[in-house]
N, C-alpha and C positions, 0 to 999 in steps of 0.2 A: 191588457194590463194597465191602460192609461189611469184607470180610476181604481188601484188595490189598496187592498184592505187588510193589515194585518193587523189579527189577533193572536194574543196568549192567554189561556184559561188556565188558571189555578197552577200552574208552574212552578216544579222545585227544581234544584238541581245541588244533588250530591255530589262530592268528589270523595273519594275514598269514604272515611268516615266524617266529613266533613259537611255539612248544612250550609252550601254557599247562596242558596235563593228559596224562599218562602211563599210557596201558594201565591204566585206575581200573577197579576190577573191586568190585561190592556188593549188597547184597540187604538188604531192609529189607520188614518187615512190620506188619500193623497193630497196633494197641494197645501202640504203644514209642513214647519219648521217645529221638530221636537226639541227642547234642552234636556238633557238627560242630563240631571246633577246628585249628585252623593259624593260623601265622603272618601278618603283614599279604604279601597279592602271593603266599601259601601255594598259592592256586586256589580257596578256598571257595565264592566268588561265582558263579567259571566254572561249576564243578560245578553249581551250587544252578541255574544259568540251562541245562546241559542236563535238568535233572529236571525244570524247569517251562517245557520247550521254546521258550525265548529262544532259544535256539541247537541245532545239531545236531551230534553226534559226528564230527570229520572220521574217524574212523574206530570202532568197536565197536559195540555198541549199548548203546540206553537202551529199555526194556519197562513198562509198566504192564500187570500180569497179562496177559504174554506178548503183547501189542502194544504198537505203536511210536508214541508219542503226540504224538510231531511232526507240526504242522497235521492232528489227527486231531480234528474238532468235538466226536466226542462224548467223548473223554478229555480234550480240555482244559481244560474247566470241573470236572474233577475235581484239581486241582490247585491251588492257595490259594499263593503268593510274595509277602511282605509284606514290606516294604526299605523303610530312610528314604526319605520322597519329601517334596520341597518345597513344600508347599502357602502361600508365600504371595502367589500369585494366583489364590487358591482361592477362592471366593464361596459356594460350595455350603455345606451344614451336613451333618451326621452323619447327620442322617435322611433328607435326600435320598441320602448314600454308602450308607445300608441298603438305598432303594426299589428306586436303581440295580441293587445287587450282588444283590438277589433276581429279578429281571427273568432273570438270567442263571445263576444257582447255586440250584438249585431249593431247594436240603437249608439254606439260612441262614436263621439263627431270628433272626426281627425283635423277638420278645418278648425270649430271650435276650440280643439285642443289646442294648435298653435298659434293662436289667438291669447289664448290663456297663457301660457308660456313668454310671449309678449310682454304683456301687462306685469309679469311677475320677474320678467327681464330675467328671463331664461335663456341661454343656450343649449336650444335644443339637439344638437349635435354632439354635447360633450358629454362625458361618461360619469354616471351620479357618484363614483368614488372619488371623482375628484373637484365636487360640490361640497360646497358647505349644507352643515345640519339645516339652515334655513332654506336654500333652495332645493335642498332634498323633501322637505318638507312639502314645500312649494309644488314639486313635482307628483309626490302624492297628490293634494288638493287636487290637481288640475284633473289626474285620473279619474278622480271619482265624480268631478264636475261635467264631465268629458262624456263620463262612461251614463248619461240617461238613465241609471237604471232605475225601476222603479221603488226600489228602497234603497236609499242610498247615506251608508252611517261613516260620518268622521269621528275617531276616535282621539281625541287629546290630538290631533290632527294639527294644531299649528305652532304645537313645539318646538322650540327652536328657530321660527319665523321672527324678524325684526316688526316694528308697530307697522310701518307702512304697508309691508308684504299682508300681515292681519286683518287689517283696512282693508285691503283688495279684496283677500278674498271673502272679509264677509260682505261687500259688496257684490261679488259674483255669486254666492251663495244665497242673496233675492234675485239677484237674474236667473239665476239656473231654474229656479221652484216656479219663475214667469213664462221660463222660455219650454219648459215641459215639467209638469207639475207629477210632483213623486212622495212619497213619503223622503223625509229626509229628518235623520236623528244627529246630533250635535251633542257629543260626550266632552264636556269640559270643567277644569278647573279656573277660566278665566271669564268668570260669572258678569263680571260686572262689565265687559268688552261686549260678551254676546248677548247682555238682555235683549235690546230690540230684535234681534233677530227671530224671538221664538214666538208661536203660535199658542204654542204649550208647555207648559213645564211638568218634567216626570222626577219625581224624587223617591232615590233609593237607599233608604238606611240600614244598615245590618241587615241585609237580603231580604226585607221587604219592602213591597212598595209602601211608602209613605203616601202618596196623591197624586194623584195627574188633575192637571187643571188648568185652562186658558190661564195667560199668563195675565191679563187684567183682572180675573178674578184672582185668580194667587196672590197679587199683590192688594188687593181689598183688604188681605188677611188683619192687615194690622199698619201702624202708623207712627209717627213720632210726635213727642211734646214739647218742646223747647217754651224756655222762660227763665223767672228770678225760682230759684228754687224752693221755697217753702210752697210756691203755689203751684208747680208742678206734683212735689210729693202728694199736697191736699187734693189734686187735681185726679191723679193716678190711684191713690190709696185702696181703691178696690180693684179696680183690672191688673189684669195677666201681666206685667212686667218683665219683658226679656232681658235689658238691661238697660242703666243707666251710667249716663257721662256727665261729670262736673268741671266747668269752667271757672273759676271763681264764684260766682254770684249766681251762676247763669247752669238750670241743669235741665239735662236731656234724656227724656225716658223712652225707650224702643217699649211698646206696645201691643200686643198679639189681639185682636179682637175687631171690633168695630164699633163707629161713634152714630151713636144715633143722635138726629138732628137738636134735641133741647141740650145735648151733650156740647154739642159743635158752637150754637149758641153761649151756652155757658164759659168755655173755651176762649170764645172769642172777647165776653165779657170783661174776663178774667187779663185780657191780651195775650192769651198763649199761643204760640206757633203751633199749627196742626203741619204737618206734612207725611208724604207718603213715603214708605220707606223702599229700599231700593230691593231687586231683586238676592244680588249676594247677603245683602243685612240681613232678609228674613233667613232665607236658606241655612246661615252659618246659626243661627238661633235656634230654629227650629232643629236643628239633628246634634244640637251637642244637650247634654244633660244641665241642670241650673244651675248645678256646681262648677260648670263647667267645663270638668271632663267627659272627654269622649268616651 
């Protein structure tokens, strides 16, 4: 399973009378960091609960290296979903959550765990009720970082974590993908913290996929103008305009498209600032309407 491969082909999924995901169609391999980004009620959740078979496609499929891993015993321990969970009627300690999750995931490194633990200035002896939300948090992370597996999805995963703890662990989350290389998915609303981290970006709006796409090509998408405003306006007058921001004198237009070089030239003639825009800017642009409601 060192080199897996999951696919979703044409993928719905209904809840009662409800259309919560649309014909999702994706392929994701090992040794890449995914960002899974949409809006809140986007689908991300539904998604991430068919990939770690909480649920089943009312219609396509979902594959793990060409099987179907729904109530499949021996793939579903190859699959790691880590989501806020409320631990506080939790009695257990972190070391009892390692002895547990080794019992059952053969590939989780108990050394690495409390290694991890360390770093996150963890006591692992103490009982997660009476943790704070951030080092509970914390403690999730380390499981799943822990636990090898070869898919392995955080969910909104560092809720609750202070910036430092955050740091850490997406620090260890490039180690983890060096030290055994997995599919690993990253569900978050804190866009602009985990750009570097991703390989790819997957966008899910109103239960469908929007694009998957390396994250250097995603952000080709489009770019910013900055300058004296009249020659920005003249500058922009035909392209896609996402938005603009005015400083007194001086305005700034977000731009969907691409500049081809007599473009770049001119630009430059003109003295206009070209710059790349960042990953949350395009994302928050791209899935709201131009009116700008959702």
């Amino acid at each position: 399973m060192a080199n897996s491969v999951l696919e979703i082909k044409n993928a719905s999924l209904d809840i009662k009378k409800d259309r919560i995901l649309e014909d999702i169609t994706l392929k994701m391999e090992a040794g890449k960091v995914y960002g899974l980004l949409g809006r809140n009620g986007a689908g991300k959740t539904s998604l991430l609960s068919l990939i770690s078979s909480f649920r089943k496609p009312t219609r396509g499929v979902v594959t793990i290296d060409g099987q179907d891993p729904y109530e499949n015993a021996e793939l579903m321990p190859k699959v790691d979903f880590l989501y806020e969970v409320d631990y506080s009627e939790e009695y257990r300690t972190p070391e009892d959550f390692c002895r547990m999750t080794k019992r059952y995931k053969q590939d989780f490194d108990i050394d690495y765990a409390y290694a991890l633990f360390d770093g996150f200035r963890i006591d692992r002896k103490k009982a997660l009720n009476r943790m704070s939300k951030g080092q509970q948090a914390a403690v999730n992370a380390v499981l799943g970082l822990a636990s090898n597996s070869p898919i392995t999805i955080f969910d909104e995963v560092t809720n609750g974590m202070d910036a430092p703890s955050r740091e850490y662990f997406y620090q260890k989350v490039l180690e983890a993908n060096a030290r055994t290389p997995r599919i690993m998915i990253l569900s978050t609303h804190i866009v602009s913290e985990m750009e570097y981290l991703f390989d790819e970006v997957i966008i899910i709006h109103q239960g469908r996929l929007m694009l998957q796409e390396p994250l250097d090509i995603f952000l080709e998408r489009g770019f910013r103008v900055t300058g004296p405003k009249e020659k920005v306006e003249h500058f922009t007058r035909e392209m896609d305009v996402l938005a603009t921001e005015s400083l007194g004198p001086t305005q700034s237009d977000m731009v969907l498209g691409h500049l081809e070089e007599t473009q770049m030239k001119d630009a430059k003639s003109r003295y206009l600032n070209i710059t790349p825009l960042k990953l949350q800017e395009l994302f928050i642009r791209m899935t709201e309407d131009r009116e700008g409601v959702q």
